[in-house]
Every structure is written in structure tokens, then in C-alpha cells.
GUDOKOL-853514 format. One line per 4 residues: number of its first residue (from 1); their letters; for each residue x, y, z of C-alpha. Coordinates in steps of 0.2 Angstrom, whole numbers, plus 5000, padded with zeros to 4 digits. Example, Ala and Ser with C-alpha at 12.3 -4.5 7.8 and 13.67 -1.06 7.14 Angstrom:
% residues 2
1	as	5062/4978/5039  5068/4995/5036
This chain:
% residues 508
1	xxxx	4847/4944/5080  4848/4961/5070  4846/4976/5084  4844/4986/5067
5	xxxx	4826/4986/5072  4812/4998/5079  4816/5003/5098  4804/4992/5110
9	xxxx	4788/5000/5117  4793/5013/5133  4811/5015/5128  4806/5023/5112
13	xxxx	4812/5044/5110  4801/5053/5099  4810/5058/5084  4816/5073/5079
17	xxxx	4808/5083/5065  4823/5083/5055  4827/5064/5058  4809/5061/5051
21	xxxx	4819/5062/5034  4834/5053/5038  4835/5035/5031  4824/5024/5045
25	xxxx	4838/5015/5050  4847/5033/5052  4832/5041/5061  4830/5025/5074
29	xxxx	4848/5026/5080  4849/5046/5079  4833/5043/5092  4840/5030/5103
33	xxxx	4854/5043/5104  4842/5057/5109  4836/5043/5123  4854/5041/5131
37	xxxx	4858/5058/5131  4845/5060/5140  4846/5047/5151  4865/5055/5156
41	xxxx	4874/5043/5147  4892/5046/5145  4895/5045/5126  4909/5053/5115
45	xxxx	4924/5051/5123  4920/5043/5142  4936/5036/5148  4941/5016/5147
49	xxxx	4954/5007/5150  4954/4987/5141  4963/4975/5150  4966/4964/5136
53	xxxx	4965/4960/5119  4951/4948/5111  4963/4937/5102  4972/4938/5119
57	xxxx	4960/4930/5128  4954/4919/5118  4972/4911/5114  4978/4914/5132
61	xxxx	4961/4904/5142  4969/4892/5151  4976/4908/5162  4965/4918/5161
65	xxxx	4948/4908/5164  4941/4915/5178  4950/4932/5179  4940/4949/5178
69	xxxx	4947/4958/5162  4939/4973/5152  4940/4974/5134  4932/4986/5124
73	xxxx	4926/4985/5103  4913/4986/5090  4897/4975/5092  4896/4967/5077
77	xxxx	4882/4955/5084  4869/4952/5094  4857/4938/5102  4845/4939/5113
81	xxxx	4837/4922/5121  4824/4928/5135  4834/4930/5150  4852/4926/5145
85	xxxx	4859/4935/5127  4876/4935/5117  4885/4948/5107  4903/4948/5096
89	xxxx	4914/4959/5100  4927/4965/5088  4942/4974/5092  4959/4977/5084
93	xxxx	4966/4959/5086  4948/4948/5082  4933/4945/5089  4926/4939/5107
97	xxxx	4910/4932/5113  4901/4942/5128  4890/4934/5139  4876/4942/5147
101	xxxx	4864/4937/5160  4848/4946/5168  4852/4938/5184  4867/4945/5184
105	xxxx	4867/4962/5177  4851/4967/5183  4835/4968/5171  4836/4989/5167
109	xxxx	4857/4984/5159  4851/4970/5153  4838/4979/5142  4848/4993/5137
113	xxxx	4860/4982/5131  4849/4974/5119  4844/4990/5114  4861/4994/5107
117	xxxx	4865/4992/5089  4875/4983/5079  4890/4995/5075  4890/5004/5091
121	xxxx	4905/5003/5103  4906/4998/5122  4918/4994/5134  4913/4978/5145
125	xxxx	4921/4972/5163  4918/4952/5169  4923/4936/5170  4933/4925/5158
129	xxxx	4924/4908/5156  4918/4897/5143  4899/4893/5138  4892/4875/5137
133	xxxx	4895/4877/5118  4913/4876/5123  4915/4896/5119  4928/4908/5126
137	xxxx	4918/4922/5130  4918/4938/5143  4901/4935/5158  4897/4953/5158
141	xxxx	4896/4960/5176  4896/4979/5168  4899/4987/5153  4899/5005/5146
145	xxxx	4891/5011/5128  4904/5022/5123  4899/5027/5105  4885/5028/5096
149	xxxx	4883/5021/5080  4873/5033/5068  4875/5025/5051  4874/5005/5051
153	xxxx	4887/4995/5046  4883/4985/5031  4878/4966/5037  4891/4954/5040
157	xxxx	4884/4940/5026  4886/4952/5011  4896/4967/5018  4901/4980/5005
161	xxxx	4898/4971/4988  4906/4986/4976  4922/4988/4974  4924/5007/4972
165	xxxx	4914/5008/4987  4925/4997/4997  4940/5009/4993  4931/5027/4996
169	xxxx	4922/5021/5012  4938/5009/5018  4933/5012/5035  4919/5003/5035
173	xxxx	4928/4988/5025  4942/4988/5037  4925/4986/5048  4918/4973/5041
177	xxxx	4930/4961/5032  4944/4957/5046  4953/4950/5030  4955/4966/5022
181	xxxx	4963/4973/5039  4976/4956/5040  4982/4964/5021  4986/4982/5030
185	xxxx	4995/4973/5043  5005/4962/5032  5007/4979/5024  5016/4987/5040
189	xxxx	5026/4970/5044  5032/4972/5025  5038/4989/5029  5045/4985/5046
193	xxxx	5056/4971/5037  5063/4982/5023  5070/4994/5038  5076/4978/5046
197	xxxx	5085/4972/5032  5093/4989/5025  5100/4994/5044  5107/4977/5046
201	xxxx	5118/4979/5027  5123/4999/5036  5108/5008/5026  5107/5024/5035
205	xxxx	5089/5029/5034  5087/5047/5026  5073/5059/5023  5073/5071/5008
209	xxxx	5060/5083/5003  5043/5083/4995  5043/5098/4986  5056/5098/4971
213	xxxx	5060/5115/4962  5064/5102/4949  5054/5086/4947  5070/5076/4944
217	xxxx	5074/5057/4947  5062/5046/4934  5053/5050/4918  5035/5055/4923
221	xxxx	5023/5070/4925  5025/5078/4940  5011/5087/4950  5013/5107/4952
225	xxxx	5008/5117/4967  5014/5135/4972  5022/5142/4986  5015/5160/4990
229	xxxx	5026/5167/5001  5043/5164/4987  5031/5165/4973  5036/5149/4966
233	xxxx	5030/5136/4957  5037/5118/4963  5032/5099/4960  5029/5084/4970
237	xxxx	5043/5073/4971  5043/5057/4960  5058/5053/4966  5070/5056/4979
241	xxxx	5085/5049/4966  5095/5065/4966  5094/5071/4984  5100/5055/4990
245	xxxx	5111/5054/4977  5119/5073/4983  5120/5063/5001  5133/5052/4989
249	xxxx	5144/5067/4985  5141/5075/5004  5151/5059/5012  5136/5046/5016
253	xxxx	5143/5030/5010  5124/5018/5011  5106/5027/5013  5089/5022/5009
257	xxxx	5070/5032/5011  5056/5024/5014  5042/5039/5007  5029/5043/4994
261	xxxx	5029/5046/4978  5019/5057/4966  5017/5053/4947  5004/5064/4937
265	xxxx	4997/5046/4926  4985/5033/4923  4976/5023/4936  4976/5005/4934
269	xxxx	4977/4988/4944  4997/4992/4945  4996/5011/4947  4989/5024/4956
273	xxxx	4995/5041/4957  5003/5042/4975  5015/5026/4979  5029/5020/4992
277	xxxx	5044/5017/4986  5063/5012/4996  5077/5020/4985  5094/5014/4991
281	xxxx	5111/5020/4987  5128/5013/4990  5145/5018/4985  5158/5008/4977
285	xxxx	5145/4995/4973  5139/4994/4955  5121/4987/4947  5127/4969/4951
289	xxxx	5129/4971/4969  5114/4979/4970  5105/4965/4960  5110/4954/4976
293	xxxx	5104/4964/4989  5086/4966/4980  5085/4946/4978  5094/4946/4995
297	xxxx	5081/4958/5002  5064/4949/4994  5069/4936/4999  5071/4943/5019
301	xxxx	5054/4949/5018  5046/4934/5014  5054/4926/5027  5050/4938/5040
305	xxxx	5032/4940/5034  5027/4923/5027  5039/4912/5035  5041/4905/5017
309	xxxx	5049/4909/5002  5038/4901/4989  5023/4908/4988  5007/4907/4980
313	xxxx	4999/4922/4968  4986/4921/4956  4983/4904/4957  5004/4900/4952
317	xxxx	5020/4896/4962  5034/4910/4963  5050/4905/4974  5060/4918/4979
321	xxxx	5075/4910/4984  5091/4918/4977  5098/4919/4966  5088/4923/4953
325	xxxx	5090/4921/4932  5098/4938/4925  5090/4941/4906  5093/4956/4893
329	xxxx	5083/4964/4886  5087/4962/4868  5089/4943/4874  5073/4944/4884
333	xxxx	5066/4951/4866  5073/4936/4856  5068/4923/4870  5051/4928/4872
337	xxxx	5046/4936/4855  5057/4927/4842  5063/4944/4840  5081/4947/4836
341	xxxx	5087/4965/4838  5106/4961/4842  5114/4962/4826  5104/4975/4817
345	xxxx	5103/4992/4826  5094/5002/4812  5080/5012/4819  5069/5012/4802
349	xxxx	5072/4993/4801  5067/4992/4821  5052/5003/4819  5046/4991/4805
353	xxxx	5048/4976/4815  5038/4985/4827  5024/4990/4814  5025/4971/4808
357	xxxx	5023/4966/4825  5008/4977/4830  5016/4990/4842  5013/5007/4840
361	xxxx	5031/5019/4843  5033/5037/4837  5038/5041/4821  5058/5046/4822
365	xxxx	5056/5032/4839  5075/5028/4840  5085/5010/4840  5084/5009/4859
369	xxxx	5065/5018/4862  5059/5004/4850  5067/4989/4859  5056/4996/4875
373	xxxx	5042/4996/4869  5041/4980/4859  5050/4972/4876  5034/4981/4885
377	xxxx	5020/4973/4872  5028/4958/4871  5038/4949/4885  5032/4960/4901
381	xxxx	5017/4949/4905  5027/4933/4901  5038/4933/4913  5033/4927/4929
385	xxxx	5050/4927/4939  5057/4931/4949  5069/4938/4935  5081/4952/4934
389	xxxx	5080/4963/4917  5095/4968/4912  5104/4980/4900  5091/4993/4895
393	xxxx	5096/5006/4880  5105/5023/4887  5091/5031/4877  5076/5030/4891
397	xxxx	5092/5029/4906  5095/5044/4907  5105/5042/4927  5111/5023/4922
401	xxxx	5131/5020/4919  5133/5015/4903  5141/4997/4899  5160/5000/4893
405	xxxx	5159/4987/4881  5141/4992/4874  5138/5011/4876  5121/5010/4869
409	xxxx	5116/5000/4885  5117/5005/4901  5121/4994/4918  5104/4995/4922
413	xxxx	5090/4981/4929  5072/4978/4934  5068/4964/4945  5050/4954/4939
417	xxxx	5038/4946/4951  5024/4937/4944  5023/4951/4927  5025/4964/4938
421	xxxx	5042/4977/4937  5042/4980/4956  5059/4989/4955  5071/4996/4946
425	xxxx	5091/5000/4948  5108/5004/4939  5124/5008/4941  5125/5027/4944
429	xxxx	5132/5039/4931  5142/5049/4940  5151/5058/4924  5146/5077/4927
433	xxxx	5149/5081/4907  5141/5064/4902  5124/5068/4913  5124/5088/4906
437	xxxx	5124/5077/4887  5111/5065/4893  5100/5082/4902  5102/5091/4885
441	xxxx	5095/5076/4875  5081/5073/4889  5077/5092/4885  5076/5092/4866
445	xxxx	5063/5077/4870  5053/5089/4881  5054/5102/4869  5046/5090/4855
449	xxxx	5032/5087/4868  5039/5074/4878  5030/5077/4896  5040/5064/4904
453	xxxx	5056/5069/4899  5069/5071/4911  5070/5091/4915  5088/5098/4916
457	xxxx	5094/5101/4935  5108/5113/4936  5109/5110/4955  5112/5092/4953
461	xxxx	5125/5094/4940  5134/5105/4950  5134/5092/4965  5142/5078/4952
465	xxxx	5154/5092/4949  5161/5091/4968  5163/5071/4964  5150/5056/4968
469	xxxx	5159/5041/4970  5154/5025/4958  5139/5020/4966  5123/5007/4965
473	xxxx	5106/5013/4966  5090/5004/4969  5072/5009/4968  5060/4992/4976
477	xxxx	5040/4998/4973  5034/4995/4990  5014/4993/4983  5018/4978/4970
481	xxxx	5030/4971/4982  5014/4971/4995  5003/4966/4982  5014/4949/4979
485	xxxx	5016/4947/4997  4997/4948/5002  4990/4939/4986  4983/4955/4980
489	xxxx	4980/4958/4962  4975/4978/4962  4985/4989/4969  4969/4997/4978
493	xxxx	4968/4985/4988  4985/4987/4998  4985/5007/4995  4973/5011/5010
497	xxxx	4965/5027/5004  4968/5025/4985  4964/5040/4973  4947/5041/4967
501	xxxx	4935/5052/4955  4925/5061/4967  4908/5053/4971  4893/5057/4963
505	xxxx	4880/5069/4973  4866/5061/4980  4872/5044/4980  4870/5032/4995
């Protein structure tokens, strides 16, 4: 029985003249609201103390059948059949059945329970029993409206249909689809496990700040905000790279950060401008160590979370036992593309293999920029995995190590999960003249008009200076990651609050 209805006849409070041009379902609750004020009832913050759970109680019956408890939630549903009458209860852990009976309540509680909406929140003392129906359920001997419900939630059999909706009003979907709160859950569980897993291998855990006087650590467009008081611009951190990597040089052998991120591009499925990301850093461990760990680490989660390493997403099978295949990318070029780019390092001949091919790269694109962006056109949504990436060109690495026996590669990697790059991690350069190099050509790209360039960081410079030990670094997207573990396939939907375009005026 909806209770999104009018008021019955003698409990009915006259409206409001500004509730007259409310939306009707609006202007009846806003009334009822009126009518319990009025009446003295303690709304807005009256004190109660829940006992138990729903889930709780419903698993735990065989103990608790014929206890008194109190558990207190969202009525979600409501029946009414003459003298006796039902509602659902939800809370945090599920839903449970409250029984009510005139007889037992008294015939004014009775009533005014009934006169409650769908939406509103009450706390409820009684009995643990089960109806004839073979239902666990609450007898009510009392309850206690709490809050009042001014804007109805949407109905249970179609909840919120659009999916921009769902994200700018996630309250109510958290609301009304008990699945979508599991996903945040699984979400927390996720983040639990990775602490778990970096503690156990001595992963100190860190915290490094937000606002960067240089937007250093990955290639991206930072955002900028100001700082009145030193009359300073500074950025939002997309990475904490280089501050955990001055830890390094300051005598902390193993960190890791859990934290946000904050990348001034697109929106899509697989990006949304403020992310979590783990960075992890260990020294005297190099890009194949830290290879390990990830698979190593993955695999943890999935264990902790799932209880299962084989999972299912998109409708196809990814295992995520360890270890897992290693592949170039020049070979992951030839493999996947019937490219070959081994032999022939020519960037004019590269460029035209691109044009041939139907990528689009810059004009004066270099050997290693083009081998990116074909492996990004062609081979990215082929690969399944799980699979490590190996080997990327120094030319877009501008922190990696490069390979001794190949200096236009570096020791650098990106694990794949069902398409997806959920991480990235290298060997670290810690060669204070060889970073300055790699700075100065990052800055001639930004003075040509490459926004994502790497910006020059004196500071950090003169931190390698003092001496970083060799190290291993790892960045794991904690968002894709989730998304793989939940069965998600847009990023919104494990991002509680994800950035939107404002909403229209006037739109309901």
C-alpha cells in the first residue's frame, strides 16, 4: 500500500499558503508535518538507541525469537489490512518486516502509523517473532517517527530510471537500490585490503600534501587555486610521486598513500577528474619486483573481497592468479597489430605507418611518442589480462630508469585488467643530471604547447642531489581496480559523488 496518498479525513492539517504551490505529494507530507509538530511530536533529532541490526535479526532468529530489541531505519513500505498492518524497514545492513497490531499498540499508534510515509524514518521497540507466512519480523509494542520525509522517495519497482540522476542525487539511489550501496561497500573492503596487504610487505603508510607549488609526478593538467595570504598560485596534486619519492632520499626504505588525485581532463566511463590512487615505493627493489607485488597485491584483494580469484566482468572470465604474462610494447604492437617497430626506429617512417594505419600523431611526433599512440589505438582494448606492459619509450617516462641495454626504453610497466590500465610503475630514475635532461626536454614540450608536459621541479632535483637509493615505484588506480572488482563498467558508478555539469534550473 503506497501511504503517498491524501491524509484520512480528521487527521488532515490545513495547508499552508506557501505549500499550496509545492508539488502535491510535497504539500501533503509538509502538512502532515505541520500536524505532528503540533501534536508535540519529537522530530529532528529525538534520541534512539537500536539494539540491533535488521540483517542481524533476521540471520540470528533462532536466538533472538522472542527477545525485545529496537531497530530503527527508513520505511520503505507499508500495508495496511484492517486491524493488523506491515511495514519494511530498511537500515544500514538490509531490510526487516515490522509487525503491528491494534490490539496491541492501541488504535490512536496504530493510526498514526499508517499515516506515516514511505521515506520517513522511525525507530520501533518489540518482540522478535515470525508471522504465519514464515516471516522474521519486529511485533511492534512502540515506536518513535523520528524524521520526516518531505520529498518522496522514488517507488521501489522503477526507482531512479536516469543515470545522471542516479549520480547527482546518490542519496536517494543509495536509498533505493540496496545494490548500489553493496558496490560502495565492496569499495571500502577493497581499500581496507590494500592497507592490509601493504602493512604486512613493511609499507609504512604516509600522507603528503594536496597543494603542489609544482604539479609534478605524471603528465596531466593540473587544477590551480591561490593561496591569499603568500599570494601564490599553487595546483592540485596529480600525484604524490615526488614527495614520497623525497621520503626515499630522507631514510624511509617502503611507503605507500592512499589519497586523491586531481587531473584537469575529459570525462569518460574510465576517467573522472578527482580519483584514488595507492602509490608505493620501495628501495633497492627495481620494476620487476614491483611487478610481483602488484600481481601479488590483486590478487590479495580478490581474495579478501571475493573469496575468489577468477572473476567475472563484462560477461568474460579474468583470473587473477599470479603470475601473470609480461609483453612489450613494441612486442605487444607486433602481436596485436601486425606492427613491427623493432628494427626500424625512423620517426618519418613511424609516423607513416601511423598515417597508414589511421592514427593521428603530431607532426615532428617522435620514434617512441608514435609507438604510444599506435599501441593506445590499436592493442589497448585487446588485451584483456591480466597482463603486464612492458618497456615503454624514455620519450613519455620522464621519472622511469632507463633499460642499460636499450636506452630509448625505460624499466617501466602497466598492468591490464579486462582493457583497462589500472596502474602504472617503473624503476625510479634516481640520476640527478639525467632527470635535469629529461625536465629540460619535458619543458621545451610545454613551451611548444604541451599542457601535460612534465613542469621542471628545482626542489626535487635538489633532493636527488642528497642521493635516492635505486628504487621501485607503483601507482595501482584504486577506481578501475573497484570497478573490476564490483563488475562495474563506469567509473561513476564506484566514485560516489562523481563530477557533473551543474543541473539545469527548473528541473525536477
Amino acid at each position: 500500500m503506497s501511504t503517498d496518498r491524501q491524509v484520512p479525513a480528521g487527521q488532515q492539517a490545513r495547508e499552508a499558503p506557501e505549500a499550496q504551490r509545492l508539488p502535491e505529494q510535497v504539500a501533503v507530507r509538509r502538512s502532515k508535518l505541520q500536524a505532528m509538530r503540533a501534536a508535540g511530536v519529537g522530530l529532528y533529532g529525538a534520541p534512539f538507541r537500536p539494539t540491533h541490526q535488521a540483517a542481524q535479526i533476521v540471520a540470528c532468529f533462532d536466538q533472538l525469537a522472542g527477545q525485545d530489541v529496537a531497530v530503527a531505519g527508513r520505511l520503505m513500505a507499508l500495508r495496511l489490512h484492517g486491524k493488523v498492518g506491515f511495514a519494511d524497514l530498511w537500515d544500514s545492513s538490509g531490510r526487516i518486516q515490522l509487525y503491528l497490531r491494534e490490539e496491541l499498540v492501541g488504535s490512536e499508534a496504530f493510526s498514526s502509523f499508517f499515516d506515516l510515509d514511505r521515506g520517513d524514518i522511525v525507530g520501533a521497540r518489540g518482540e522478535v517473532v515470525k508471522t504465519r507466512r514464515g516471516e522474521v519480523s519486529v511485533e511492534v509494542r512502540s515506536y518513535q517517527p523520528m524524521v520526516k520525509a518531505l520529498q518522496p522517495p522514488p517507488e521501489k519497482w522503477h526507482g531512479l530510471k536516469e543515470v545522471e540522476l542516479r549520480y547527482r542525487r546518490r542519496y536517494v539511489d543509495l536509498m533505493v537500490h540496496p545494490e548500489v550501496r553493496q558496490i560502495f561497500l565492496r569499495r571500502a573492503a577493497i581499500e581496507q585490503a590494500l592497507r592490509e596487504f601493504f602493512t604486512a610487505e613493511r609499507f609504512v603508510e604516509v600522507e603528503t600534501p594536496m597543494l603542489h607549488p609544482v604539479a609534478g609526478g605524471a603528465n596531466a593538467r593540473p587544477f590551480v587555486t591561490h593561496h591569499n595570504t603568500l599570494d601564490m598560485d599553487l595546483y592540485l596534486r596529480i600525484a604524490p610521486e615526488l614527495y614520497l619519492k623525497r621520503l626515499l632520499v630522507g631514510g624511509f626504505d617502503r611507503v605507500f598513500e592512499i589519497g586523491k588525485n586531481f587531473r584537469n581532463e575529459g570525462i569518460s566511463t574510465r576517467h573522472n577528474p578527482e580519483h584514488t590512487s595507492l602509490e608505493a615505493y620501495a628501495a633497492y627493489w627495481d620494476y620487476q619486483d614491483m611487478m610481483s607485488l602488484t600481481e601479488r597485491c590483486v590478487a590479495y584483494v580478490a581474495d579478501r573481497v571475493l573469496g575468489t580469484r577468477k572473476i567475472e566482468y563484462a560477461g568474460r572470465t579474468l583470473d587473477l592468479t599470479p603470475p601473470w604474462p609480461r609483453l612489450s610494447m613494441v612486442e605487444a604492437l607486433r602481436r596485436y597489430a601486425g606492427i613491427d617497430l623493432s628494427s626500424n626506429r625512423d620517426a618519418a617512417a613511424a609516423r607513416a605507418i601511423a598515417a597508414r594505419a589511421g592514427i593521428a600523431v603530431e607532426p615532428d611526433a617522435t620514434y617512441g611518442r608514435v609507438v604510444v599512440a599506435l599501441f593506445e589505438g590499436l592493442v589497448e582494448e585487446q588485451l584483456w589480462g591480466p597482463i603486464f606492459i612492458t618497456d615503454h619509450p624514455v620519450d613519455v617516462s620522464p621519472l622511469a630508469r632507463q633499460r642499460p641495454d636499450d636506452p630509448a626504453f625505460t624499466e617501466r610497466f602497466e598492468p591490464y585488467l579486462a582493457t583497462m590500465e589500472i596502474g602504472n610503475g617503473f624503476s625510479e630514475l634516481n640520476d640527478p643530471d639525467e632527470q635535469r635532461r629529461r625536465f629540460e626536454a619535458q619543458a621545451a614540450l610545454r613551451a611548444r604547447g604541451d599542457q601535460e608536459a612534465h613542469p621542471f621541479d628545482d626542489d626535487f632535483l635538489l633532493a636527488l642531489e642528497y642521493g635516492m637509493p635505486p628504487a621501485g615505484g607503483l601507482g595501482i588506480g584504486v577506481d578501475r581496480l573497484t570497478m573490476v572488482l564490483t563488475g562495474a563498467e563506469s567509473i561513476r558508478e564506484v566514485i560516489l559523488f562523481p563530477l557533473l555539469r551543474p543541473e539545469e534550473p527548473g528541473r525536477e
